[in-house]
C-alpha positions as CSV (number, residue, x, y, z in Angstrom):
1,X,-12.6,13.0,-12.7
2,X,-10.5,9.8,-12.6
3,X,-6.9,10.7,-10.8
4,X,-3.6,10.2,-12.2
5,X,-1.1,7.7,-10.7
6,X,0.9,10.0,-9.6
7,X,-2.2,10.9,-7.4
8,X,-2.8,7.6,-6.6
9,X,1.1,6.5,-5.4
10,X,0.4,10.1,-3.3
11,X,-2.2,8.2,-1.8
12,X,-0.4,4.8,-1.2
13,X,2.0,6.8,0.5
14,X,0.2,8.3,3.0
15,X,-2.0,4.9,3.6
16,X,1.9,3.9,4.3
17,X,2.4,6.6,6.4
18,X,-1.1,5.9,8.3
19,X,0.6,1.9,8.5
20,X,4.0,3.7,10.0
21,X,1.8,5.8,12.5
22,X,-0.1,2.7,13.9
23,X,3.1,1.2,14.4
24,X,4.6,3.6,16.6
25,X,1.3,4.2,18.5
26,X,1.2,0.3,19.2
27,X,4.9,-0.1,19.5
28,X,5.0,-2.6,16.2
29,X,5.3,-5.9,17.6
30,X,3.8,-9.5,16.2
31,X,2.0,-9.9,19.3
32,X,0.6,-6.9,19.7
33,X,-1.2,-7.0,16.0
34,X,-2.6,-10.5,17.5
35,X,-3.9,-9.1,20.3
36,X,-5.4,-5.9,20.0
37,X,-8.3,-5.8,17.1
38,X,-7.7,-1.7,17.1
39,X,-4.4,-2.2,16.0
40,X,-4.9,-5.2,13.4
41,X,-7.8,-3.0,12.3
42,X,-6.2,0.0,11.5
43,X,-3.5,-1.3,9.1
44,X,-5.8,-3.7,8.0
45,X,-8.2,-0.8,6.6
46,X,-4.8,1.0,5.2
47,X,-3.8,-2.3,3.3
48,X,-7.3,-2.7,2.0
49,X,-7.5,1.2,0.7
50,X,-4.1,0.6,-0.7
51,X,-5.4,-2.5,-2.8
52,X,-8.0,-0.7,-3.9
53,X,-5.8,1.9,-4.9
54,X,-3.9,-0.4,-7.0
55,X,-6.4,-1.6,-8.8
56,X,-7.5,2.2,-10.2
57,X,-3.7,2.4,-11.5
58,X,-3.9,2.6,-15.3
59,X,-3.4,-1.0,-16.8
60,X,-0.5,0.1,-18.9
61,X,1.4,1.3,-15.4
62,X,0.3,-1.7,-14.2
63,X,1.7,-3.6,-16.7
64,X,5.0,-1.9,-17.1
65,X,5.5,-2.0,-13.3
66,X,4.6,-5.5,-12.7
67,X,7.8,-6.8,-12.3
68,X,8.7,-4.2,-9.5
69,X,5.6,-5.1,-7.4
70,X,3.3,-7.7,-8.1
71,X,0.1,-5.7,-8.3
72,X,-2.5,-8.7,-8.5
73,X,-1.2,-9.6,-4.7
74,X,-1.7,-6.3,-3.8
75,X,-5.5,-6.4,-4.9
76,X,-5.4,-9.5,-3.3
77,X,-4.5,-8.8,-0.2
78,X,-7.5,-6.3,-0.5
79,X,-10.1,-8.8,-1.2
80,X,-8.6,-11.2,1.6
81,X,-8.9,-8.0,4.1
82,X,-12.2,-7.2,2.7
83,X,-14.3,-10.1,2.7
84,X,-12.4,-12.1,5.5
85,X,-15.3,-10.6,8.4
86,X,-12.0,-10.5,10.6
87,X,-9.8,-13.7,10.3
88,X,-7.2,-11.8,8.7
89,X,-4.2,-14.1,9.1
90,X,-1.8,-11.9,11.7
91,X,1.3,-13.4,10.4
92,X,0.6,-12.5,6.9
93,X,-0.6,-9.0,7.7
94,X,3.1,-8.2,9.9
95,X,4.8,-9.6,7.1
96,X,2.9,-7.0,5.0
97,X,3.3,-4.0,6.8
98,X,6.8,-4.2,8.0
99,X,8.2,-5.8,4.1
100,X,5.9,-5.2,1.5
101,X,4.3,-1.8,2.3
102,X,7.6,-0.3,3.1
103,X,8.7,-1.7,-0.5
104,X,5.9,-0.6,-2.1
105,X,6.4,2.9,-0.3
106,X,10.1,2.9,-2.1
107,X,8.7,2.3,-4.9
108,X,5.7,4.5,-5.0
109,X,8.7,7.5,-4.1
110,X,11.1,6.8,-7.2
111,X,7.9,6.4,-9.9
112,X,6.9,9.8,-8.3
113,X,10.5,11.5,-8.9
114,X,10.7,9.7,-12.2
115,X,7.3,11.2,-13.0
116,X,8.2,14.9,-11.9
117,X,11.6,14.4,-13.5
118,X,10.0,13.5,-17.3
119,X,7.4,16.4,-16.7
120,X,10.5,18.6,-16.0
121,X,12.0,17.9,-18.8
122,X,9.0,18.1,-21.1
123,X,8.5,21.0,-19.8
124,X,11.7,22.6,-21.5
């Protein structure tokens, strides 16, 4: 059964929340995600299952979302973490995890609410 994305932003967010938790455990810092593979690893993997969460998102979400997050990066970033066998640029990855995941996070809240808001009302 192919999930709904609603499901599917459920699931970014907590990949996201995963990201958060990493960050606290190795007290988020540049240097750090250079250093320690376990760390660059772990939000690596959560960026790359977030990609490929992205790309099950219907097309026509896709579409009529694009200009609130630029879903082909987000796959792209997935294929960079992927197939890079470990040379994941570090300075690219912090800049993705402390700006664009906690966007995309935002983001991935309000569709939810906006989704659960038009059900509501359907509903009646």
């Amino acid at each position: 059964m192919a999930k709904t994305n609603r499901q599917l932003l459920l699931h970014m967010i907590e990949y996201a929340r995963q990201i958060d938790e990493a960050n606290e455990m190795f007290h988020a810092n540049l240097e750090t995600l250079k250093t320690n593979s376990v760390y660059r690893n772990a939000v690596a993997m959560c960026v790359l299952q977030i990609g490929e969460l992205a790309g099950k998102l219907s097309e026509d979400f896709r579409d009529a979302t694009s200009s609130q997050i630029p879903w082909r990066a987000v796959r792209g970033l997935r294929n960079i973490v992927a197939h890079s066998y470990g040379k994941v640029d570090s300075e690219s990855l912090w800049e993705t995890i402390t700006t664009d995941i906690p966007a995309l996070t935002d983001f991935c809240r309000r569709q939810i609410e906006e989704m659960d808001s038009s059900e509501e009302k359907t509903e009646l």
